[in-house]
C-alpha positions in Angstrom: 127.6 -31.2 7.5 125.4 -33.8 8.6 125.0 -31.2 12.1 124.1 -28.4 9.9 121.6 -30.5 8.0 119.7 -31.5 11.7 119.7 -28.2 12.9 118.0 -26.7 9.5 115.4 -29.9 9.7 115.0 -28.8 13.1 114.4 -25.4 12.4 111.7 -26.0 9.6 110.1 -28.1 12.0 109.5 -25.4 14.5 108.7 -22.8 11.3 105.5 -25.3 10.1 104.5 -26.1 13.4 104.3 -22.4 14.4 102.3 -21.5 10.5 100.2 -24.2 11.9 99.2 -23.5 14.8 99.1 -19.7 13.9 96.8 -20.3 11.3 94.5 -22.5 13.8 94.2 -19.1 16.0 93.6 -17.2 13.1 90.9 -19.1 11.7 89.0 -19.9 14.6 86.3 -17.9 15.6 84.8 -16.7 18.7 81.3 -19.1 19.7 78.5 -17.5 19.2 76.5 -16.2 22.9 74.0 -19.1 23.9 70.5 -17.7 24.1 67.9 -17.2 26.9 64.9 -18.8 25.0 61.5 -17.5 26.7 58.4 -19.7 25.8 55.5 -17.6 25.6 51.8 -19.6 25.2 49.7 -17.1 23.8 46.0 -17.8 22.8 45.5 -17.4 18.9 43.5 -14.5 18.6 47.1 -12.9 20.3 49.0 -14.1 17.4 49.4 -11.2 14.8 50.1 -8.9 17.9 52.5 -11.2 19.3 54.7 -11.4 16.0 54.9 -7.7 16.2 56.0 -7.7 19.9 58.5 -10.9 19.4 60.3 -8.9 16.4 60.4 -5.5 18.6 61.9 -7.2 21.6 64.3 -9.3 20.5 65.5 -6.2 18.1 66.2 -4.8 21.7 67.0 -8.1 23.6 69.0 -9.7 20.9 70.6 -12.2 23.3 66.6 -12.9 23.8 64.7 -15.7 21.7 61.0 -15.6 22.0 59.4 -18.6 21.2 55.6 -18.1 20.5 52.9 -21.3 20.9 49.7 -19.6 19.8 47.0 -21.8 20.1 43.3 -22.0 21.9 43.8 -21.0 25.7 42.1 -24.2 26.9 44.4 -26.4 24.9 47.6 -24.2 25.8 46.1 -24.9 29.4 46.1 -28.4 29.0 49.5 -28.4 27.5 50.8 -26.5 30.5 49.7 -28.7 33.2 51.1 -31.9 31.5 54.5 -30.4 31.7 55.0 -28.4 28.5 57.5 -25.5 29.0 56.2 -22.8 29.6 57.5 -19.2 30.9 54.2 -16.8 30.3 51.0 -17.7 29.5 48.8 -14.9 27.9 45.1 -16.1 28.1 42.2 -14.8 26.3 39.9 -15.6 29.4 40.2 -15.3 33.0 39.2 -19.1 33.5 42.5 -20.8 32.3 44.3 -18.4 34.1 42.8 -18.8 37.0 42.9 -22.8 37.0 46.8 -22.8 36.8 46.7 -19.9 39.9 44.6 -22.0 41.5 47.5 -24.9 40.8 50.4 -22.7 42.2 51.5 -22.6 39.2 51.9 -18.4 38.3 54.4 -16.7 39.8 53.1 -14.7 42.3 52.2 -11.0 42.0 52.7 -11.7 38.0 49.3 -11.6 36.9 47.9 -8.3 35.4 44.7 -8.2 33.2 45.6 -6.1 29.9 43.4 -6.2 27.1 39.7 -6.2 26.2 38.1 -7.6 23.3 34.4 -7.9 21.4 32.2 -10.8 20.0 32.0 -10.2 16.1 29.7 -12.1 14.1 31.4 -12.3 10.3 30.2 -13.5 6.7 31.6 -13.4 3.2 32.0 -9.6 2.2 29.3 -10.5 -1.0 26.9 -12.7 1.0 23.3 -12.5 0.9 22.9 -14.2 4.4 19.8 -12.8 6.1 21.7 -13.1 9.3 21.9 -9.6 10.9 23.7 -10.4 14.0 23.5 -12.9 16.7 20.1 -12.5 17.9 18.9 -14.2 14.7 21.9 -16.5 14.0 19.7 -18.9 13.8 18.8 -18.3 10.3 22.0 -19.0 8.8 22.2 -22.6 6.5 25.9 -23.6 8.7 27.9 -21.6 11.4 31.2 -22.1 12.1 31.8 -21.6 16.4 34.6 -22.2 18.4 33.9 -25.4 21.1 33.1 -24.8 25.1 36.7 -24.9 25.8 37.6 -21.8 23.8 37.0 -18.8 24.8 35.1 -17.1 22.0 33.1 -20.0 22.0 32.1 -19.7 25.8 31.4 -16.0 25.5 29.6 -16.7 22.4 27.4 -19.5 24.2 26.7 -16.8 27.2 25.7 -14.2 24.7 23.3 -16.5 23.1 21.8 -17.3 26.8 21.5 -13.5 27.4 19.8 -13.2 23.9 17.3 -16.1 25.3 18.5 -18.4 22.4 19.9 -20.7 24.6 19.0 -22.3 27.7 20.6 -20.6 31.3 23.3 -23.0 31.9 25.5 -23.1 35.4 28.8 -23.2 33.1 28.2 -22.2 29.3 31.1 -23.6 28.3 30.0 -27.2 29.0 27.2 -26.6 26.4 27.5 -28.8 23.6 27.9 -27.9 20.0 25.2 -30.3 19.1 22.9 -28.4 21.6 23.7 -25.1 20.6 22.3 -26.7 17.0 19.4 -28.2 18.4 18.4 -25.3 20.4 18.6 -23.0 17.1 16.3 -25.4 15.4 19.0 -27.8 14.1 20.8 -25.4 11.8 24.6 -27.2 10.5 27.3 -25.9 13.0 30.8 -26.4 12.4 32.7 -27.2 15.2 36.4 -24.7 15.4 39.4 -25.6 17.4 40.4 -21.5 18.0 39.4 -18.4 16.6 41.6 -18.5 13.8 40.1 -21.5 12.7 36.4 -20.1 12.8 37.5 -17.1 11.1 39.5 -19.4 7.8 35.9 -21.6 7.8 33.8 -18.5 7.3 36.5 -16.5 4.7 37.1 -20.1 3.1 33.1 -19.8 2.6 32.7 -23.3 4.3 30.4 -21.9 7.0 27.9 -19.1 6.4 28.7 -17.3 9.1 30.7 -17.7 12.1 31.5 -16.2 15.4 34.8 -14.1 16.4 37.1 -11.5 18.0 36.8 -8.4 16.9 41.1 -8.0 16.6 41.0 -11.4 14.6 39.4 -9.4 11.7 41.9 -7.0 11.1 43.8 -7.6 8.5 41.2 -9.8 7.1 38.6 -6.7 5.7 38.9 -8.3 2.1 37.8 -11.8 3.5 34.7 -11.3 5.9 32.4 -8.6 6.6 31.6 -7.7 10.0 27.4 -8.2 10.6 27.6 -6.9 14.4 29.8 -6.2 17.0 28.3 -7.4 20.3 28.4 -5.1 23.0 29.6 -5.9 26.5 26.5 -5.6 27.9 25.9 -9.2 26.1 28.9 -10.8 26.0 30.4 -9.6 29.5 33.8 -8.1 29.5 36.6 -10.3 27.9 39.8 -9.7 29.7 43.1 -10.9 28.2 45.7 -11.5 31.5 49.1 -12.6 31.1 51.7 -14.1 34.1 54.6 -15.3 34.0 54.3 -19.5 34.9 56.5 -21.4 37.2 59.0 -23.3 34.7 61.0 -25.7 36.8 63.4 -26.4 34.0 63.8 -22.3 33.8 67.7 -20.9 35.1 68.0 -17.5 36.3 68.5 -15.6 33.2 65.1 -17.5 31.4 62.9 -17.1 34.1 64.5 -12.9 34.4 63.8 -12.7 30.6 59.9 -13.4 31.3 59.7 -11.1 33.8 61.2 -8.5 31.2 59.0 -9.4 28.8 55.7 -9.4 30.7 56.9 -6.0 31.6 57.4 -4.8 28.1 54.2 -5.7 26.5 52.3 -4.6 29.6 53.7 -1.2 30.0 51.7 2.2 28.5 53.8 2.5 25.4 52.7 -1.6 24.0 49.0 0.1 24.4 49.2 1.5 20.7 50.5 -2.0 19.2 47.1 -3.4 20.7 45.1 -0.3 19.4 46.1 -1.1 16.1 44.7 -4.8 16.5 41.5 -3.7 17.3 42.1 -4.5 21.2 40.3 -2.5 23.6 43.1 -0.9 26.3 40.8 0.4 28.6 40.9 -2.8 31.3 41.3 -1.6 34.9 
Protein backbone atom coordinates (compact mmCIF):
# COMPACT_ATOMS: atom_id res chain seq x y z
CA UNK A 1 0.00 0.00 0.00
CA UNK A 2 2.26 2.52 1.33
CA UNK A 3 4.41 1.53 -2.41
CA UNK A 4 1.42 2.17 -4.40
CA UNK A 5 0.75 5.40 -2.58
CA UNK A 6 4.76 6.71 -3.54
CA UNK A 7 4.53 5.64 -6.90
CA UNK A 8 0.93 7.68 -7.53
CA UNK A 9 2.69 10.82 -5.56
CA UNK A 10 5.36 10.18 -7.90
CA UNK A 11 3.39 10.12 -10.82
CA UNK A 12 1.40 13.45 -10.10
CA UNK A 13 4.56 14.97 -9.63
CA UNK A 14 5.80 14.36 -13.03
CA UNK A 15 1.96 15.14 -14.48
CA UNK A 16 2.17 19.00 -12.78
CA UNK A 17 5.61 19.44 -13.52
CA UNK A 18 5.07 18.57 -17.22
CA UNK A 19 1.38 21.03 -17.18
CA UNK A 20 3.88 23.37 -16.00
CA UNK A 21 6.34 23.56 -17.92
CA UNK A 22 4.07 22.99 -20.98
CA UNK A 23 2.12 25.81 -20.26
CA UNK A 24 5.47 28.04 -19.86
CA UNK A 25 6.19 27.07 -23.76
CA UNK A 26 2.80 27.76 -24.58
CA UNK A 27 2.61 31.06 -23.23
CA UNK A 28 5.77 32.46 -24.14
CA UNK A 29 6.03 34.29 -27.06
CA UNK A 30 8.59 34.77 -29.71
CA UNK A 31 10.79 38.48 -28.90
CA UNK A 32 9.98 40.88 -31.03
CA UNK A 33 12.97 41.71 -34.14
CA UNK A 34 15.33 44.51 -32.64
CA UNK A 35 15.32 47.44 -35.05
CA UNK A 36 17.91 49.20 -37.21
CA UNK A 37 17.11 52.83 -36.08
CA UNK A 38 18.43 55.38 -38.85
CA UNK A 39 18.87 59.05 -37.55
CA UNK A 40 18.14 61.35 -40.19
CA UNK A 41 18.91 65.40 -39.37
CA UNK A 42 16.84 67.13 -41.75
CA UNK A 43 16.61 71.05 -41.87
CA UNK A 44 12.98 72.20 -40.95
CA UNK A 45 11.72 73.48 -44.07
CA UNK A 46 12.20 69.28 -44.98
CA UNK A 47 9.93 68.38 -42.26
CA UNK A 48 6.34 67.91 -43.80
CA UNK A 49 8.15 66.03 -46.71
CA UNK A 50 10.12 64.03 -44.46
CA UNK A 51 6.97 62.65 -42.46
CA UNK A 52 5.65 61.56 -45.79
CA UNK A 53 8.86 59.72 -46.70
CA UNK A 54 9.50 58.23 -42.93
CA UNK A 55 5.80 56.71 -43.12
CA UNK A 56 6.37 55.34 -46.88
CA UNK A 57 9.65 53.69 -46.05
CA UNK A 58 9.28 52.10 -43.01
CA UNK A 59 5.72 50.74 -44.60
CA UNK A 60 8.37 48.95 -46.83
CA UNK A 61 11.31 48.57 -44.38
CA UNK A 62 9.25 47.62 -41.41
CA UNK A 63 12.38 46.23 -39.60
CA UNK A 64 13.49 50.12 -40.39
CA UNK A 65 12.90 53.04 -37.67
CA UNK A 66 13.55 56.41 -38.98
CA UNK A 67 14.18 58.85 -36.58
CA UNK A 68 13.72 62.44 -37.88
CA UNK A 69 15.63 65.72 -36.02
CA UNK A 70 14.19 68.60 -38.09
CA UNK A 71 15.68 71.58 -37.05
CA UNK A 72 17.72 74.77 -38.64
CA UNK A 73 20.75 73.22 -40.73
CA UNK A 74 23.31 75.41 -38.90
CA UNK A 75 22.13 74.09 -35.50
CA UNK A 76 21.76 70.35 -36.81
CA UNK A 77 25.50 71.18 -37.93
CA UNK A 78 26.49 72.11 -34.70
CA UNK A 79 24.84 69.27 -33.11
CA UNK A 80 26.67 66.92 -35.52
CA UNK A 81 30.06 67.92 -34.88
CA UNK A 82 29.71 67.75 -30.97
CA UNK A 83 28.95 64.09 -31.42
CA UNK A 84 25.19 63.79 -31.89
CA UNK A 85 24.20 60.66 -33.78
CA UNK A 86 23.74 61.10 -36.83
CA UNK A 87 23.35 58.72 -40.06
CA UNK A 88 22.20 61.40 -42.96
CA UNK A 89 22.12 64.84 -42.80
CA UNK A 90 19.76 66.56 -45.44
CA UNK A 91 20.82 70.39 -45.52
CA UNK A 92 18.98 73.14 -46.94
CA UNK A 93 22.31 74.83 -48.04
CA UNK A 94 25.47 73.78 -49.51
CA UNK A 95 27.49 75.49 -46.63
CA UNK A 96 26.77 73.03 -43.66
CA UNK A 97 27.34 70.43 -45.91
CA UNK A 98 30.28 71.35 -47.06
CA UNK A 99 31.88 72.17 -43.47
CA UNK A 100 31.24 68.54 -42.27
CA UNK A 101 32.89 67.31 -45.98
CA UNK A 102 35.44 69.43 -45.27
CA UNK A 103 35.73 67.47 -41.61
CA UNK A 104 35.77 63.99 -43.18
CA UNK A 105 32.87 63.51 -41.84
CA UNK A 106 30.34 62.30 -45.16
CA UNK A 107 30.77 59.21 -46.44
CA UNK A 108 32.36 59.42 -49.46
CA UNK A 109 30.71 59.51 -52.94
CA UNK A 110 27.29 60.03 -50.71
CA UNK A 111 26.60 63.40 -51.43
CA UNK A 112 24.00 64.35 -54.25
CA UNK A 113 22.32 67.74 -54.50
CA UNK A 114 18.37 67.09 -54.90
CA UNK A 115 16.09 69.78 -54.43
CA UNK A 116 15.62 73.54 -55.23
CA UNK A 117 13.76 75.99 -53.44
CA UNK A 118 12.43 79.92 -53.58
CA UNK A 119 12.57 83.04 -51.17
CA UNK A 120 8.84 83.91 -50.38
CA UNK A 121 7.95 86.96 -48.71
CA UNK A 122 4.49 86.16 -46.60
CA UNK A 123 1.83 88.32 -44.62
CA UNK A 124 -1.53 87.76 -43.00
CA UNK A 125 -4.10 86.66 -45.91
CA UNK A 126 -6.31 90.08 -44.75
CA UNK A 127 -3.43 92.45 -44.26
CA UNK A 128 -3.24 95.85 -45.46
CA UNK A 129 0.71 95.87 -45.41
CA UNK A 130 2.02 98.13 -48.17
CA UNK A 131 4.85 95.78 -48.44
CA UNK A 132 4.89 94.36 -52.12
CA UNK A 133 7.81 92.26 -51.91
CA UNK A 134 11.27 92.47 -50.75
CA UNK A 135 12.56 95.38 -52.53
CA UNK A 136 10.51 97.52 -50.30
CA UNK A 137 10.41 95.39 -47.10
CA UNK A 138 11.44 98.07 -45.59
CA UNK A 139 8.13 99.53 -45.09
CA UNK A 140 6.75 96.98 -42.96
CA UNK A 141 6.10 98.16 -38.94
CA UNK A 142 8.09 94.45 -37.71
CA UNK A 143 9.58 91.50 -39.86
CA UNK A 144 10.10 88.33 -38.71
CA UNK A 145 13.78 86.70 -40.44
CA UNK A 146 15.54 83.74 -39.82
CA UNK A 147 19.34 84.68 -38.15
CA UNK A 148 22.78 84.39 -40.36
CA UNK A 149 23.11 80.94 -39.43
CA UNK A 150 19.94 79.72 -41.21
CA UNK A 151 19.70 79.37 -44.43
CA UNK A 152 16.69 81.30 -45.51
CA UNK A 153 18.03 83.98 -43.49
CA UNK A 154 21.43 84.01 -45.46
CA UNK A 155 19.81 83.83 -48.86
CA UNK A 156 17.40 86.38 -47.58
CA UNK A 157 20.42 88.73 -46.49
CA UNK A 158 22.11 88.14 -50.08
CA UNK A 159 18.93 89.04 -51.87
CA UNK A 160 18.61 92.15 -49.89
CA UNK A 161 22.44 92.98 -51.02
CA UNK A 162 21.48 92.27 -54.63
CA UNK A 163 18.32 94.51 -54.16
CA UNK A 164 21.03 97.33 -52.89
CA UNK A 165 19.24 97.35 -49.53
CA UNK A 166 22.00 96.13 -47.80
CA UNK A 167 25.57 96.64 -47.72
CA UNK A 168 28.02 93.96 -50.05
CA UNK A 169 29.20 91.89 -47.33
CA UNK A 170 32.27 89.10 -47.91
CA UNK A 171 29.84 86.45 -45.95
CA UNK A 172 26.12 87.61 -45.68
CA UNK A 173 25.43 85.35 -43.16
CA UNK A 174 27.66 87.15 -40.57
CA UNK A 175 25.33 90.17 -41.06
CA UNK A 176 23.66 91.03 -38.00
CA UNK A 177 19.92 91.11 -37.39
CA UNK A 178 20.40 94.51 -35.75
CA UNK A 179 22.13 95.72 -39.07
CA UNK A 180 19.75 94.34 -41.35
CA UNK A 181 17.30 96.78 -39.09
CA UNK A 182 19.50 99.63 -39.07
CA UNK A 183 20.17 99.48 -42.67
CA UNK A 184 16.25 99.44 -43.44
CA UNK A 185 15.95 102.52 -41.42
CA UNK A 186 15.40 100.86 -38.02
CA UNK A 187 12.21 99.01 -38.74
CA UNK A 188 11.39 96.11 -35.59
CA UNK A 189 12.80 92.68 -36.84
CA UNK A 190 12.13 89.68 -35.07
CA UNK A 191 14.80 87.48 -34.82
CA UNK A 192 13.59 83.35 -35.96
CA UNK A 193 15.54 80.26 -35.00
CA UNK A 194 14.26 78.19 -38.49
CA UNK A 195 11.81 78.69 -41.11
CA UNK A 196 9.12 77.26 -39.29
CA UNK A 197 9.52 79.58 -36.70
CA UNK A 198 9.38 82.79 -39.16
CA UNK A 199 6.56 81.33 -40.81
CA UNK A 200 4.26 80.73 -37.05
CA UNK A 201 5.49 84.68 -36.13
CA UNK A 202 3.98 85.96 -39.30
CA UNK A 203 0.55 83.55 -39.31
CA UNK A 204 0.46 84.08 -35.41
CA UNK A 205 0.38 88.00 -36.69
CA UNK A 206 3.35 88.76 -34.38
CA UNK A 207 5.45 90.15 -37.22
CA UNK A 208 3.98 91.92 -40.21
CA UNK A 209 5.67 90.14 -42.63
CA UNK A 210 8.37 87.69 -42.71
CA UNK A 211 10.68 85.89 -44.96
CA UNK A 212 10.35 82.05 -46.19
CA UNK A 213 10.62 78.97 -48.41
CA UNK A 214 8.38 78.79 -50.78
CA UNK A 215 7.45 74.59 -49.77
CA UNK A 216 7.09 75.92 -46.04
CA UNK A 217 3.72 77.58 -47.28
CA UNK A 218 1.98 74.74 -48.39
CA UNK A 219 -0.34 73.67 -46.36
CA UNK A 220 -0.46 76.93 -44.68
CA UNK A 221 -2.69 78.97 -47.72
CA UNK A 222 -5.41 79.86 -44.97
CA UNK A 223 -2.57 81.40 -42.64
CA UNK A 224 -0.32 83.68 -44.91
CA UNK A 225 -0.52 85.12 -48.20
CA UNK A 226 2.35 84.92 -50.49
CA UNK A 227 3.47 88.95 -51.59
CA UNK A 228 6.34 87.60 -54.02
CA UNK A 229 8.28 84.85 -54.89
CA UNK A 230 11.86 85.85 -55.43
CA UNK A 231 13.40 84.63 -58.42
CA UNK A 232 16.77 82.98 -58.58
CA UNK A 233 18.25 85.53 -60.33
CA UNK A 234 18.15 87.32 -56.71
CA UNK A 235 18.36 84.92 -54.33
CA UNK A 236 20.92 82.49 -56.26
CA UNK A 237 20.01 78.86 -56.52
CA UNK A 238 19.16 77.12 -53.16
CA UNK A 239 20.20 73.51 -53.32
CA UNK A 240 19.05 71.01 -50.75
CA UNK A 241 21.98 67.98 -50.64
CA UNK A 242 21.73 65.10 -48.51
CA UNK A 243 24.87 62.38 -47.46
CA UNK A 244 24.96 59.90 -45.47
CA UNK A 245 27.46 61.03 -42.23
CA UNK A 246 30.08 58.86 -40.73
CA UNK A 247 28.34 57.51 -37.34
CA UNK A 248 31.00 55.70 -35.40
CA UNK A 249 28.55 54.23 -33.11
CA UNK A 250 26.61 52.88 -36.49
CA UNK A 251 26.90 48.63 -37.03
CA UNK A 252 26.59 47.20 -40.36
CA UNK A 253 22.99 47.00 -40.77
CA UNK A 254 22.39 51.03 -39.49
CA UNK A 255 24.92 52.48 -41.42
CA UNK A 256 23.36 49.87 -44.75
CA UNK A 257 19.82 51.32 -43.83
CA UNK A 258 21.19 54.97 -44.66
CA UNK A 259 22.52 54.16 -47.64
CA UNK A 260 18.99 52.61 -48.49
CA UNK A 261 17.41 55.45 -47.52
CA UNK A 262 19.46 58.13 -49.18
CA UNK A 263 18.77 55.99 -52.11
CA UNK A 264 14.97 55.98 -51.84
CA UNK A 265 14.28 59.61 -51.45
CA UNK A 266 16.88 60.43 -54.03
CA UNK A 267 15.63 58.22 -56.77
CA UNK A 268 13.16 59.65 -59.87
CA UNK A 269 9.93 58.24 -58.39
CA UNK A 270 10.43 60.52 -54.54
CA UNK A 271 10.48 63.61 -57.34
CA UNK A 272 6.54 63.82 -57.18
CA UNK A 273 6.52 63.77 -53.15
CA UNK A 274 8.80 67.03 -53.46
CA UNK A 275 6.52 68.47 -56.32
CA UNK A 276 3.75 68.30 -54.16
CA UNK A 277 5.74 70.49 -51.41
CA UNK A 278 6.38 73.06 -53.66
CA UNK A 279 10.15 71.91 -54.17
CA UNK A 280 11.74 72.63 -57.42
CA UNK A 281 13.25 69.05 -58.92
CA UNK A 282 15.06 70.41 -61.61
CA UNK A 283 18.79 70.53 -59.70
CA UNK A 284 21.49 69.05 -61.92
Amino acid sequence: MKKFLALAMAFAMIFVLAACGGGSSDSEEAAPAEKTTVNVFAAASLSAVMTDFEASYEEVHPDVDIVVNADSSGALLTQIQEGAPCDVFFSAAQKQMDELEGAGMVVEGTRTNVVNNQLVVVTQPDSDTAVTGLADIGKAKSIALADGSVPVGKYTRQAMINLGLLAEAEDPAAITTQEVSDQLGGVEISEQGNVSKVLSAVEEASCEVGTTYLSDTIGHEDGVKILEVVGYDVTGNIIYPVAQIANPDADDAESAAAADFIAYITNDDAKALYQKYGFDTDVE
